[in-house]
C-alpha positions in Angstrom: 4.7 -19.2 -6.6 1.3 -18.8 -7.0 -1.9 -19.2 -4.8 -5.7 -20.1 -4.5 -7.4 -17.5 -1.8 -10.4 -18.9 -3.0 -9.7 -22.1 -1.5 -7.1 -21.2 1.8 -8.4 -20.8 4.8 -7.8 -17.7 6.9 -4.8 -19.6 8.8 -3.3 -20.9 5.6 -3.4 -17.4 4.0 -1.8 -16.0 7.4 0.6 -19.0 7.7 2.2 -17.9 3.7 2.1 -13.8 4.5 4.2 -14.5 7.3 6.6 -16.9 6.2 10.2 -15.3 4.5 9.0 -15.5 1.2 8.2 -13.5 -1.8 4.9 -13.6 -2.3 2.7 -13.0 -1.0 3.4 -9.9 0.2 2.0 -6.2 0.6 -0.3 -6.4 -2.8 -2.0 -9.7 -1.8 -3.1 -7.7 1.7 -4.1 -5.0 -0.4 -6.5 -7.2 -2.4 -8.0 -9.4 0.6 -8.2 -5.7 2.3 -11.0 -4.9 -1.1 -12.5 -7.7 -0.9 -13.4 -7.7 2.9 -14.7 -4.5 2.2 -16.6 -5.3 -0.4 -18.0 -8.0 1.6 -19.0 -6.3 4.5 -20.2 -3.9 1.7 -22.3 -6.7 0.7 -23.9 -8.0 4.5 -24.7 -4.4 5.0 -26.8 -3.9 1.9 -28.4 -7.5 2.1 -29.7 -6.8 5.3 -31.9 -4.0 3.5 -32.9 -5.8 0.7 -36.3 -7.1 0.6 -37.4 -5.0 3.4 -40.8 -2.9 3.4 -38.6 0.2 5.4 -36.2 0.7 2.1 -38.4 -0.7 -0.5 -38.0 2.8 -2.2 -34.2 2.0 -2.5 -34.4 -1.8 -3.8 -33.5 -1.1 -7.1 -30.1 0.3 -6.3 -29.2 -1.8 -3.2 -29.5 -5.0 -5.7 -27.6 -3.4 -8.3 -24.8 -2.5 -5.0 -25.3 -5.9 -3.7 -24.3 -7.3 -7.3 -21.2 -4.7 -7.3 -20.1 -6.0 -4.3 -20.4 -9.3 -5.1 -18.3 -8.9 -8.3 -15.7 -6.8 -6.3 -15.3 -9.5 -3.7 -14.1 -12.2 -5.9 -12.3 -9.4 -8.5 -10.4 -8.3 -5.4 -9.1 -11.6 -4.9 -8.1 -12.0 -8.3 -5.9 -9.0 -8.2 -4.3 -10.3 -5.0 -3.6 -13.7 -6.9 -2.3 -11.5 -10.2 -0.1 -9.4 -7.9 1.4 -12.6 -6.3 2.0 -14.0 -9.5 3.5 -11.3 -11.2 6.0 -10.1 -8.5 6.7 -13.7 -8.1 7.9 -13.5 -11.7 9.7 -10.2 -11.4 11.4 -11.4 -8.3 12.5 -14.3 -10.3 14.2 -11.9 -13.1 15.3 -9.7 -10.9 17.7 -12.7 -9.2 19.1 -13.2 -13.0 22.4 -11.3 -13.8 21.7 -8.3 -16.0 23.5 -9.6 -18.9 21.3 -13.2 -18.6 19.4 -13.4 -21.9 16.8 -14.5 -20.0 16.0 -11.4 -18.1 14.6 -9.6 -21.1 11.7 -9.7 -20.0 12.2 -7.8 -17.1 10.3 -4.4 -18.4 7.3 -6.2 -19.1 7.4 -7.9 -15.3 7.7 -4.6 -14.1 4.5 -3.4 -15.3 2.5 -6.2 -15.0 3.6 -5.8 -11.4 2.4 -1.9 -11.5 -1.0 -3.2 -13.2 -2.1 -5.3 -10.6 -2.3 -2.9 -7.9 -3.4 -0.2 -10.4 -6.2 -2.3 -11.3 -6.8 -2.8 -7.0 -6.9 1.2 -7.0 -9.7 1.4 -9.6 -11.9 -1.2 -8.0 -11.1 0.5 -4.7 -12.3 3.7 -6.7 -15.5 1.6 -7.8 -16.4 0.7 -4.5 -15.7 3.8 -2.1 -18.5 4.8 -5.0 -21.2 1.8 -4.4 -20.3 2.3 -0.2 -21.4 6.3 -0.7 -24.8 4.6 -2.0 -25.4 2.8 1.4 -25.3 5.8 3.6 -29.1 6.8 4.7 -30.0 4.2 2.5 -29.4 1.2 5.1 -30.1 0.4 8.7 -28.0 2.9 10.9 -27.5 -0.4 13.6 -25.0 -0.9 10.8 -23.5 2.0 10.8 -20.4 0.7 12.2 -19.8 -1.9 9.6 -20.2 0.3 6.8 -17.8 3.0 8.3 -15.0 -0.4 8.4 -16.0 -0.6 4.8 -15.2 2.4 4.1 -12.1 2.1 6.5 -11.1 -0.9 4.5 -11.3 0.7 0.6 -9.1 3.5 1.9 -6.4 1.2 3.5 -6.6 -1.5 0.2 -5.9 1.4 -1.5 -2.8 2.7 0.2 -1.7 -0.4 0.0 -1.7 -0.6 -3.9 -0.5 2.2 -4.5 2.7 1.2 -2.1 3.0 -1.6 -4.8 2.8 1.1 -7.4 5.4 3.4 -5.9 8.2 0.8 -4.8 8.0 -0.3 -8.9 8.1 2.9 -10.5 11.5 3.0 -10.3 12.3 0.5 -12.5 10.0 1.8 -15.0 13.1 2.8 -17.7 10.5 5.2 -19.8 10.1 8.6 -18.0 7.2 9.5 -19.8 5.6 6.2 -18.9 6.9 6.6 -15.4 5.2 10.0 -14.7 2.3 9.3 -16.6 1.7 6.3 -14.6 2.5 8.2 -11.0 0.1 10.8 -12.0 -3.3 8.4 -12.5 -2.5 6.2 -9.6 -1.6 9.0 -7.2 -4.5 11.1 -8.4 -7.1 8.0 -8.1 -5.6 7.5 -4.5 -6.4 11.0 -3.4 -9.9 10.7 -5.2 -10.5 7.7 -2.6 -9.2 9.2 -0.3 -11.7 12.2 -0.1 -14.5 9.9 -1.1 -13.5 8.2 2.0 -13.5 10.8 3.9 -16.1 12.4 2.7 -18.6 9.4 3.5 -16.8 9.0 6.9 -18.5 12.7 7.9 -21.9 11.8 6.5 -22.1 9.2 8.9 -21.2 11.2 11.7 -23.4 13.9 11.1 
């Protein structure tokens, strides 16, 4: 099964994460989560741009704005990846073990580990670009940057969940620590970023 968030409305997107089906599931929130925050990323930043008060910070809020912009849409590709590729792992995981056609389960596996992986690094990239809009923006929008930030840390939890409940089935060890080790270390990286930017805005 695969999907066009692009082109659902909320409703429809709401309507197919609730019904008793596959996908999608926990790694399509965890994309749409990014992507909001990128988003709101994005208002927040283009409220400053072009105005005499942060004229000293255009250059970097334009370069942010076009970061968030990319995230936004990459997000939603991951969500659609994710979909797609537990979809297929699903499907091979239905198949008797012995079923020829299940030898491509090790390769499902991981491209069902890469997508949220790859949601974790753009979570990484922008908890980053977010750190840039503190004292840089309009504090009235203080509140929608701190959801931002909210929203990176909780997309990211939510990969990584997709990364944990498939490492399992990784057969290779070595692969299987090696890839527990980056994905657990970039959560807690984005994590302290998070919370990190969370007390600058308090202060």
């Amino acid at each position: 099964m695969s999907f066009d968030l692009t082109s659902m409305t909320v409703g429809a997107y709401l309507d197919q994460l609730a019904a008793a089906v596959p996908v999608p599931g926990g790694g399509a929130v965890a994309g749409v989560t990014l992507a909001q925050a990128n988003a709101l990323g994005a208002m927040v930043v283009g409220y400053a741009i072009g105005k005499p008060k942060f004229a000293e910070y255009d250059a970097i809020h334009r370069a942010a704005h076009a970061a968030f912009e990319y995230g936004r849409r990459h997000a939603l590709e991951l969500a659609e990846q994710d979909a797609a590729a537990y979809g297929e792992l699903n499907r091979l995981w239905r198949l008797p073990k012995e079923d020829p056609a299940r030898a491509g389960f090790t390769d499902a596996v991981l491209a069902a580990i890469a997508a949220p992986e790859a949601t974790l690094m753009l979570a990484h990239a922008t908890i980053g670009e977010l750190g840039v809009l503190i004292g840089t923006t309009s504090a009235s929008l203080a509140s929608d940057l701190r959801i931002a930030i909210d929203l990176v840390a909780a997309g990211a939890r939510a990969g990584q969940e997709n990364v944990r409940i498939n490492l399992p089935s990784v057969v290779d060890e070595g692969l299987r620590a090696s890839i527990a080790a980056r994905t657990e270390s970039l959560l807690a990286r984005i994590g302290d970023a998070a919370r990190h930017q969370l007390d600058r805005l308090a202060a």
